[in-house]
N, C-alpha and C positions, 0 to 999 in steps of 0.2 A: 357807766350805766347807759348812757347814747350809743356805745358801740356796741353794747350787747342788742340793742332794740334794733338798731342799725341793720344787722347780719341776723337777724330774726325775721326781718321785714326780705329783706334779701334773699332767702329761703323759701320765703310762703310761697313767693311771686313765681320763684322758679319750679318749682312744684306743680303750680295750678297751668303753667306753660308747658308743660311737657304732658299734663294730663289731655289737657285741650289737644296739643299733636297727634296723643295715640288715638284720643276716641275721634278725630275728623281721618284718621288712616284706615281704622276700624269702619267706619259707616263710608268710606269708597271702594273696600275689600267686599261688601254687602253688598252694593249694587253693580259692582264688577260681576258679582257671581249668577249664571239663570236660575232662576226660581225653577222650572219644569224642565229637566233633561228627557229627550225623546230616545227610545231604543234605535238601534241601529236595524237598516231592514236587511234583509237577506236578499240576494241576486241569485236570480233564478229565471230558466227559460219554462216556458208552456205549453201545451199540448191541448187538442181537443178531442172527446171521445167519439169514435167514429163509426160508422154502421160498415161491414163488409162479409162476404161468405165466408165462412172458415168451413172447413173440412177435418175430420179426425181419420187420420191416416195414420196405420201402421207398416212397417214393411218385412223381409223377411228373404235371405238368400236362399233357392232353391236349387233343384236341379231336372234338367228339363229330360224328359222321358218319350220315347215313340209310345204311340197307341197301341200300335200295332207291328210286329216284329217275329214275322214269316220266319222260319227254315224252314230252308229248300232240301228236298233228298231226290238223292238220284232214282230216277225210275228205268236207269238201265243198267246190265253190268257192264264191266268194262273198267278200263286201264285211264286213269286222269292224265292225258295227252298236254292239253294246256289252261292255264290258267291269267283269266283278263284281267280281274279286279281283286284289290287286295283291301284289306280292314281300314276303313276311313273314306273309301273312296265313294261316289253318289254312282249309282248304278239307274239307269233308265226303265222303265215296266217293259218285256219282253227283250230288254239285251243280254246276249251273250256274255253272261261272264265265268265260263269252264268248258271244258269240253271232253269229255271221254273219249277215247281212240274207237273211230268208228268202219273199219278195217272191216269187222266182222258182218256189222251191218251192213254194209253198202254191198257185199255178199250177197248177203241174207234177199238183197232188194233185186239184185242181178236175175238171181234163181227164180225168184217169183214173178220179175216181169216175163223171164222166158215162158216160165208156166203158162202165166195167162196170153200170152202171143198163140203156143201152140195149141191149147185149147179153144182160142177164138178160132183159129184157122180149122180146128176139127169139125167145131160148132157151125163155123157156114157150109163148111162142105156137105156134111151132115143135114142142113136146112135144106138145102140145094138138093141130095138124095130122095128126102122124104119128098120134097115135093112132084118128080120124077114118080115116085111109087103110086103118090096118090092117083095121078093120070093111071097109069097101068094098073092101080087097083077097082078104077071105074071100066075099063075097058075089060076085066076080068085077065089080066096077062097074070096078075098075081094074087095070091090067095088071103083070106082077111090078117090070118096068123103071120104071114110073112110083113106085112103092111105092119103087123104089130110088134113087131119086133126092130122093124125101123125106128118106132115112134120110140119103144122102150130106151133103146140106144141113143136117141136125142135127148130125153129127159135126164138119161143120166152125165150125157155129155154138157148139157146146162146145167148143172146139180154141180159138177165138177170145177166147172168156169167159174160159178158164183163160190164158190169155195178159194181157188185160185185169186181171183178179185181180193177177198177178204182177208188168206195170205197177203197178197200187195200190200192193200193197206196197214199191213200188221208191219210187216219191213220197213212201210214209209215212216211208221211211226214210232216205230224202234232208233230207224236212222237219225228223226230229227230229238229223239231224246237225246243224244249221244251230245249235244247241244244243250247245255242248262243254261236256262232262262232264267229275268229275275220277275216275278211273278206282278212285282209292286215298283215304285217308283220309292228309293232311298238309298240310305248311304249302309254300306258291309259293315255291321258289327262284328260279327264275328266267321272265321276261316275252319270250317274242320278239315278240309285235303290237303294234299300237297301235289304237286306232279311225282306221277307215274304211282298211287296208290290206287288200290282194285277196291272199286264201288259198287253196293248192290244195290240192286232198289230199295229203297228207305233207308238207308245212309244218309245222314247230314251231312251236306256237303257246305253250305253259307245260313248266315243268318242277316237277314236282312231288316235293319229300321227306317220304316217310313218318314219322310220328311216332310210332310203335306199337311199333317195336324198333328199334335201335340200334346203331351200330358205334363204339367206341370207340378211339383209336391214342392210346398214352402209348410215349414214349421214356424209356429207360433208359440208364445207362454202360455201355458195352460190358464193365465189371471185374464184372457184377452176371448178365450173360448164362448162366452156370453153373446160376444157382440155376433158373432160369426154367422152367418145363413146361407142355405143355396142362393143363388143367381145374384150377388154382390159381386161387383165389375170387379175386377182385377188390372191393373197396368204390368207390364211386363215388360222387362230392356237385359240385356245381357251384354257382362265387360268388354265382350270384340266389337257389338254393333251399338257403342251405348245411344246414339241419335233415332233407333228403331225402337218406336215402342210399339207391342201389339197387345191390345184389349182382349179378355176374357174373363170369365167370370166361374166362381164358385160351384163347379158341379157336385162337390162329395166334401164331404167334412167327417176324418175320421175321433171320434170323438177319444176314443182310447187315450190315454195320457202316457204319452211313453216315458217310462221310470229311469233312463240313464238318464234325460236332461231335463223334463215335467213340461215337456213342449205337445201339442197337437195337431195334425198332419193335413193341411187345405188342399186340394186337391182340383186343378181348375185346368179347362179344357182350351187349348188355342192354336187357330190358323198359325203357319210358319209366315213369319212377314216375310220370312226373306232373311238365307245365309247362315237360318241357324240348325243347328246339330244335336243328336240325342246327346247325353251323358253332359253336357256344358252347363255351367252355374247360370242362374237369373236370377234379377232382383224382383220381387214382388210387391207392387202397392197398392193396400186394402182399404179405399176407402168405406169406413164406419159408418159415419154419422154425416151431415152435410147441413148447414145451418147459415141461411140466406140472409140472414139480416141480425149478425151478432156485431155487440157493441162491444170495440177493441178500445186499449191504449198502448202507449210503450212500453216494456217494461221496465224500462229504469225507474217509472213515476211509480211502480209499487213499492210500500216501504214495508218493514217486519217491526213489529213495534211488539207490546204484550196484548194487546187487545187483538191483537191478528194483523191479517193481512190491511194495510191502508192507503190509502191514495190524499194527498189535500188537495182542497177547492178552494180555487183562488175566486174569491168575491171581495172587490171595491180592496183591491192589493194585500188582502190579510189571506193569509193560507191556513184551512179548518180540516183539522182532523177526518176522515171519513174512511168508514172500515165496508170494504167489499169484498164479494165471494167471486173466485177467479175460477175459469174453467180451460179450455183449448189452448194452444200458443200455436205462433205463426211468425217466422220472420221476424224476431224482435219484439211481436207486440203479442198481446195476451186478453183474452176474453173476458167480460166485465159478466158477471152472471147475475149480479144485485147489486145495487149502493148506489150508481152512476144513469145519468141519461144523455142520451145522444147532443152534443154539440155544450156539453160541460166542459167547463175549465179546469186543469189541473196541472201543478206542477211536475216539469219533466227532469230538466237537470237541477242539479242542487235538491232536489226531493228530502234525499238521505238527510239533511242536516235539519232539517225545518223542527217545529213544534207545534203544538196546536194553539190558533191564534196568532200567526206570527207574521208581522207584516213583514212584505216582501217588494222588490223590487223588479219589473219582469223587464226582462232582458230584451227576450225573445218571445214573441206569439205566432204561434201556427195551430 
């Protein structure tokens, strides 16, 4: 009976000692642990929204065209002797670039100077006569009819000379046609002769484009047709000179929507800066719209969420949701059209990951 009480007693004790161990393990597992865990913030750089011009440009490859684009025909006949200039080449206003064999001409000039030599030499003799009569017709040596018949014969002998003269100058002008000229200052489009082909008057023989101004045609989307007006500048650079850009502006807007591509046709007028040529491609740039004081960000800070387009603002390190309407881009950043004011905080990298409310860490400010 003592040993049962014994190993009774021995039992309890050990019991209540092993209770007391777990609950003093249990109540410093309880203060080991925080009562309030804090979320982790997100690391992100910033951005400020900033004021700058933006411009709405579109562009558009053309092709650049003479104004103006002379043939020449020959205005005399004759045998194409030699030929100066050939297609591509710049031809100066009044130079030589053909020549028809002027054989016949230089003839034609021979005869008529003799003419008019030997009728001037009739014509003073003649002067010299009548004046002779007129003495002897005051003295009565000779009669009024004889006097009158000198005269008749000098008038026609002037009648003939001025005749003679105007032959001349038909020779001289025959001769220098045999010589074609280039009317205008540009480069040979196009060759209709060749040597030793027979030319009549008005015969094309060159065709010549002016290089001194310019007609430019760039097509557009017909979704772009709204914006368009006469006298909007134009920039213009072409792939050989691309460091040359020359300004002009909008003279024609052909409205028609051409149906193999649903493009419409700009039409702008410009000084040659220098080195360029009809038929060569140019790039065109239309500035639209010009807007002095629009508020940008980067665009990486824009996020796609379901609410739309958004940006968060960083205020006192928490990043807040905010949905804005975006218009222009430029360079990486993008136009703020509503949501945002000038020298606003918002995140730039790490944007994408964020939430609304969500404290953050900033890395970086600018």
């Amino acid at each position: 009976m003592f040993k049962h009480n014994k190993i009774k007693k021995i039992t309890t004790s050990t019991l209540i000692g092993v209770a007391l161990i777990t609950t003093a393990a249990c109540s410093k597992k309880e203060e080991e642990a925080p009562k309030d865990k804090k979320p982790v913030a997100s690391i992100i750089t910033t951005a400020r929204v900033a004021q700058e011009t933006l411009s709405n440009i579109v562009s558009s490859v053309g092709v650049i065209n003479s104004i103006s684009s002379p043939t020449i025909a020959a205005e005399t006949s004759g045998t194409v002797s030699n030929i100066y200039k050939n297609i591509g080449q710049y031809v100066a206003k009044g130079e030589v670039i053909a020549v028809i064999d002027s054989e016949i001409a230089k003839l034609t000039v021979k005869e008529a100077e003799a003419a008019v030599k030997r009728l001037a030499a009739l014509l003073e003799n003649q002067e010299r006569t009548l004046i002779r009569n007129r003495k002897l017709l005051k003295k009565g040596f000779i009669s009024d009819a004889r006097y009158e018949d000198y005269e008749s014969g000098l008038k026609a002998t002037r009648e003939q000379f001025a005749q003679a003269k105007a032959g001349l100058d038909k020779a001289y002008d025959r001769l220098d046609k045999t010589s074609i000229r280039s009317p205008v200052s540009g480069n040979i489009e196009k060759r209709f002769v060749s040597l030793g082909d027979f030319v009549t008057p008005g015969k094309p023989v060159f065709k010549i484009s002016t290089s001194d101004k310019f007609q430019v045609v760039l097509l557009f989307p017909e979704t772009t047709s709204r914006y368009f007006k006469k006298g909007l500048s134009v920039k213009l650079s072409t792939p050989t000179t691309p460091d040359v850009i020359a300004e002009g502006e909008i003279t024609d807007i052909v409205s028609m929507i051409d149906t193999s591509n649903r493009s419409i046709r700009i039409v702008v007028d410009v000084n040659n800066p220098g080195g360029w040529s009809p038929g060569a491609s140019v790039l065109g740039e239309v500035v639209l719209e010009k807007k002095p004081n629009a508020l940008t960000i980067p665009q990486q800070s824009v996020v796609l969420r379901p609410a739309g387009k958004i940006v968060y603002l960083i205020k006192n390190n928490i990043a807040l949701q905010q949905i804005i309407v975006t218009g222009m881009k430029k360079s990486g950043r993008v136009e703020v059209i509503s949501g945002l004011s000038v020298n606003d905080v918002i995140a730039k990298d790490g944007a994408g990951f964020l939430t609304d409310n969500t404290p953050v860490s900033i890395q970086e400010a600018r």
